[in-house]
N, C-alpha and C positions, 0 to 999 in steps of 0.2 A: 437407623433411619436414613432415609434417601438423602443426600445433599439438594436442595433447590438451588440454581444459579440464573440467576435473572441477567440477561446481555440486552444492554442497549446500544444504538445506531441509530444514524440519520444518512442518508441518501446525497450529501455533498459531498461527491468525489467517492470513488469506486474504494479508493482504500479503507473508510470506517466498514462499510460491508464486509469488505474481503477478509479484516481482519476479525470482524464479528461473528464468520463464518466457520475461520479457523478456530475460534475459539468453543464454537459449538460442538464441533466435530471433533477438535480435540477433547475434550469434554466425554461425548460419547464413546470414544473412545477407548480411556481411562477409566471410566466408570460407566455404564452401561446401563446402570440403574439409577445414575442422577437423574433430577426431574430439570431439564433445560427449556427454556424459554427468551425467544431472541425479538426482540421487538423495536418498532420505529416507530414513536411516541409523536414524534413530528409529523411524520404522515399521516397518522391515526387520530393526530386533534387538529389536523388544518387541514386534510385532505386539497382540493385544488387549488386553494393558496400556497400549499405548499409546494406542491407541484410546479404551479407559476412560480417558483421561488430556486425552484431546484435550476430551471430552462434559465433563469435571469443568473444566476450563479455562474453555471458553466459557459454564459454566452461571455461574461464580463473575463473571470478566467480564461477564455479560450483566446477571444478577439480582442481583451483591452487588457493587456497584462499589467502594463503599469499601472492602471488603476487600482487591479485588484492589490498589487503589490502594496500600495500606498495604505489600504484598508486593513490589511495584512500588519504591518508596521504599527498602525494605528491601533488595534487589537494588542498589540504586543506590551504597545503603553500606559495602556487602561490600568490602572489599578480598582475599578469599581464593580467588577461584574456580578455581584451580590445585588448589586441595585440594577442593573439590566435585566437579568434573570426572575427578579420580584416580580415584573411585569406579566409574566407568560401564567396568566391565574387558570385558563383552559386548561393547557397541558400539565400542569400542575394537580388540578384535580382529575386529570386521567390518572397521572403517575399514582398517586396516591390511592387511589381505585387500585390499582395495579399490586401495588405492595399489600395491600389489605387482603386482597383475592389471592397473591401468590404466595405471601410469606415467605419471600427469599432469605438465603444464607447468606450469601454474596451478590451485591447487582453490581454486575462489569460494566464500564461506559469506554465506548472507543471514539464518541465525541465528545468536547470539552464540556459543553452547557452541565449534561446529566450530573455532576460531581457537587457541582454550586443547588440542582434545583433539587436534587435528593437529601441535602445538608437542609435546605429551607421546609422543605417537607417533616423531614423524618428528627434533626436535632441531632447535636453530639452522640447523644447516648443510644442510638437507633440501637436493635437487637439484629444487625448485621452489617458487614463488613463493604466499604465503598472504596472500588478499584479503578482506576483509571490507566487503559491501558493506551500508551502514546503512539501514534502509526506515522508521525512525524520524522525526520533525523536531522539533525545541527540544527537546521534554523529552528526549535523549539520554541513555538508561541507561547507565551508567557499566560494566555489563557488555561492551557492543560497544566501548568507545574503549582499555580494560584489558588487551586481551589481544593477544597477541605479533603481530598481523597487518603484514606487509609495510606492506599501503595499508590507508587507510581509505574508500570511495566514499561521497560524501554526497548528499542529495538536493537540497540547498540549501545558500546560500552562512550564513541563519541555523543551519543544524546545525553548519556547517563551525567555526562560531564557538565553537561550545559543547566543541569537541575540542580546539580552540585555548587556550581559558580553565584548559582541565584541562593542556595544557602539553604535546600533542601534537605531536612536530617536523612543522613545514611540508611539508617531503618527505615526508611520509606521508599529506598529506590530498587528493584530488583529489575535486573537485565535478562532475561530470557533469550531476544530475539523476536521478529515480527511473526504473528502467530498465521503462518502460509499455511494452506490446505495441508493436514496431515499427508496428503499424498505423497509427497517431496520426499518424506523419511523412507516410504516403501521404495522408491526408486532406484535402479543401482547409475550409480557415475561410470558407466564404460563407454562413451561415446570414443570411437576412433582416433586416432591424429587426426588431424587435419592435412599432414603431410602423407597420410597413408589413403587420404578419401576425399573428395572435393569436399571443402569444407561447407559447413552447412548452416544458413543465416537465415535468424527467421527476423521477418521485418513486420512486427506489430504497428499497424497503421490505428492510430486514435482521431489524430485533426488534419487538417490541412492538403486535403484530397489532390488538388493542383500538384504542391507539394511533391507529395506523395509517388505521382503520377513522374514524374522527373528523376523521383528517386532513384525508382523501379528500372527507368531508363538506363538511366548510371552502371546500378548493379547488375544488369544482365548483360553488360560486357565484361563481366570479373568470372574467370572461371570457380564458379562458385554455384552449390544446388541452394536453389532461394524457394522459402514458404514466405508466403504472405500473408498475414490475417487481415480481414475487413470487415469483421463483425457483422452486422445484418445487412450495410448496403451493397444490395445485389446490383446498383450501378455501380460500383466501386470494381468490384469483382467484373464485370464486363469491359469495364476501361481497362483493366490488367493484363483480359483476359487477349485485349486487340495486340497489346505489345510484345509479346509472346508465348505458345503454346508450351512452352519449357518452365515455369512456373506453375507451385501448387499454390493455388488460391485456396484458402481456409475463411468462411465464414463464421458465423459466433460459435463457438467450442466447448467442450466440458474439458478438451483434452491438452491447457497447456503447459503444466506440469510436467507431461509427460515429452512435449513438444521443445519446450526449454529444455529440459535434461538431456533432453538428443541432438537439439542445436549447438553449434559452437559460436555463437554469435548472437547477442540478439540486438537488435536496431528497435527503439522505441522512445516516447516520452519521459521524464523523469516520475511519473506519478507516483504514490507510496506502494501500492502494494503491485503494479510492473518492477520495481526498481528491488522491495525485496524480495521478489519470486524469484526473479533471476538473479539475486546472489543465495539464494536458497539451492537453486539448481546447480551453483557453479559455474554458471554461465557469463562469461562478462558480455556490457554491455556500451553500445556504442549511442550516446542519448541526442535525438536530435530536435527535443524542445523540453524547456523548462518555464512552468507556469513559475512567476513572481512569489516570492512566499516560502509557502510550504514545501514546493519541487527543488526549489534552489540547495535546502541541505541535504536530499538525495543527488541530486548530481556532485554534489560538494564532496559528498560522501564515497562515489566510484570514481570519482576523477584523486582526492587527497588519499587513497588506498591504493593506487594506482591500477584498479580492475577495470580500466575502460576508458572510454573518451567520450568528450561532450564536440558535433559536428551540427551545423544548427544549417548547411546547406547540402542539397544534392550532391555537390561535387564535391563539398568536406566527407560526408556522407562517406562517398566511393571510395576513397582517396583513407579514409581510415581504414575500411573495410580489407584492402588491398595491401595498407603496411601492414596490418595486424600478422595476415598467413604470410608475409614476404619472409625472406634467412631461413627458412625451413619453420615458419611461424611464430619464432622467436618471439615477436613479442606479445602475440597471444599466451602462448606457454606462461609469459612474466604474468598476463594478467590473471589466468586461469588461477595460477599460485594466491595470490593475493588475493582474491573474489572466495578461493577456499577457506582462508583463515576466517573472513567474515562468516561462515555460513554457518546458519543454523535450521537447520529443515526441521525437526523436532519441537522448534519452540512451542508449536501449540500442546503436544503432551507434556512437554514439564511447565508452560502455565496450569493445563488442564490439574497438574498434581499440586501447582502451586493452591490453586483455589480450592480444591478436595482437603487439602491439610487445615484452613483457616478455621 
């Protein structure tokens, strides 16, 4: 009989998706014939409050960081979330709808809440199996490692530790790696030297447009071929496009798996799943904002591996950009090594087999 796997997400921050994506896909993968179902329970019982809830998120993350930091922490120290969760009796009776209607095997959660509100639903003895898979690194919020989950999936052997310290049984924690679009694994690593080819820098633009605009300045006095991404704003891309005609401007993409594996650089946020895409790719990365919180143990994470640097200004920006290829790239080369031992492009088929085997 078919495996069913039920995958749940919420829409706070691109990485619970990303990696609920990779999990599906890996999934299909591996088994062909599982019956997969990926769903966001939050959007689907609050619909426009939710949505207003998504915009107030990412406004406070983006433009009040130390707030959200302070919230972040706050979270960390909670020991009650069994009694926060009780509250949410809507979504609750979706879930429940849900489980009745799907009869899963497994329901994966790549956000914290689902682990607590699936326990109050379903009971210790449920007839399947409740995963939590963590898209976090170092800074591990005490929300994901607290709640009644079967397994814990890490992204790294440094998070795996952080679960360990809080006094998490070993049988509960398996390390994979962050489950990236199966695409990664198809990819071959042959990108050039850098000293055999201009080297090649993609600069994922997320926040801070001004920013941004200074950046782009910087780096097109580096001899260097520069892509840009700006996702849907087609004024972003016209501001880029006035500063010079020597820039590929990339708006929203299916393709940056394959963009990162050809880059030898990539300039971006610390977010979860930019940060493990490109150590997926092999790519080191040069990080030039870290939201409070959750971002802070990805950058923690390439800068104490030593795959990369954190430049939080234009002219840090350039000025890394420039040591990296300097001695014949030397110290790219040092990071390229180390950004490889991290990587695991696969992760989503060996959770995919992880889940198939429970």
């Amino acid at each position: 009989m078919a495996k069913r796997i039920l995958i749940l997400t919420a829409g706070y921050g691109e990485g619970h998706n990303s990696a609920a994506r990779g999990v599906r896909d890996g999934v299909r993968r591996v088994a062909p014939d599982a019956i997969v179902d990926l769903r966001d329970l939050f959007a689907e019982t609050f619909g426009p409050f939710h949505r207003v809830a998504q915009r107030a998120y990412l406004t406070v993350v983006n433009r009040f960081p130390k707030a959200w930091g302070a919230v972040y922490r706050w979270l960390d120290r909670k020991t009650n979330y069994e009694k926060d969760f009780a509250r949410f009796g809507r979504l609750k009776k979706r879930f429940a709808q849900l489980l009745a209607d799907f009869a899963p095997d497994t329901v994966v959660s790549v956000f914290p809440p689902y682990p607590y509100l699936l326990e109050q639903i379903a009971g210790p003895k449920r007839p399947f199996k409740n995963i939590a898979i963590v898209t976090d690194s170092i800074t591990v919020n005490a929300i994901w490692y607290r709640s009644p989950a079967d397994y814990f999936l890490l992204p790294n052997e440094q998070s795996a530790d952080v679960l360990r310290r809080a006094g998490i049984d070993e049988a509960r924690i398996k390390v994979f790696g962050f489950p990236v679009n199966p695409v990664f694994a198809d990819l071959a690593q042959d990108r050039q030297s850098p000293s055999a080819t201009k080297p090649r820098v993609l600069y994922m633009i997320n926040i801070a447009a001004l920013t941004a605009i200074e950046t782009v300045r910087r780096l097109i006095e580096l001899d260097i071929h520069l892509t840009v991404t700006v996702g849907r704003s087609a004024k972003l891309g016209e501001a880029i496009t006035k500063i010079s005609d020597k820039i590929d401007i990339v708006g929203w993409t299916d393709q940056l798996p394959r963009m990162m594996s050809e880059s030898h650089l990539l300039i971006g946020k610390a977010g979860g799943a930019t940060t493990q895409e490109t150590i997926a790719a092999k790519c080191p990365m040069i990080i030039n904002h870290v939201v409070s919180g959750q971002e802070e143990g990805n950058a923690r994470l390439i800068v104490e591996t030593n795959s990369g640097a954190i430049a939080l200004t234009p002219e840090d920006v350039a000025a890394k950009v420039q040591g990296a290829f300097a001695n014949d790239a030397a110290q790219w080369r040092e990071w390229v090594a180390n950004i490889s031992r991290l990587s695991r492009p696969r992760a989503a088929h060996d959770i995919a087999e992880f889940l198939l085997s429970l």
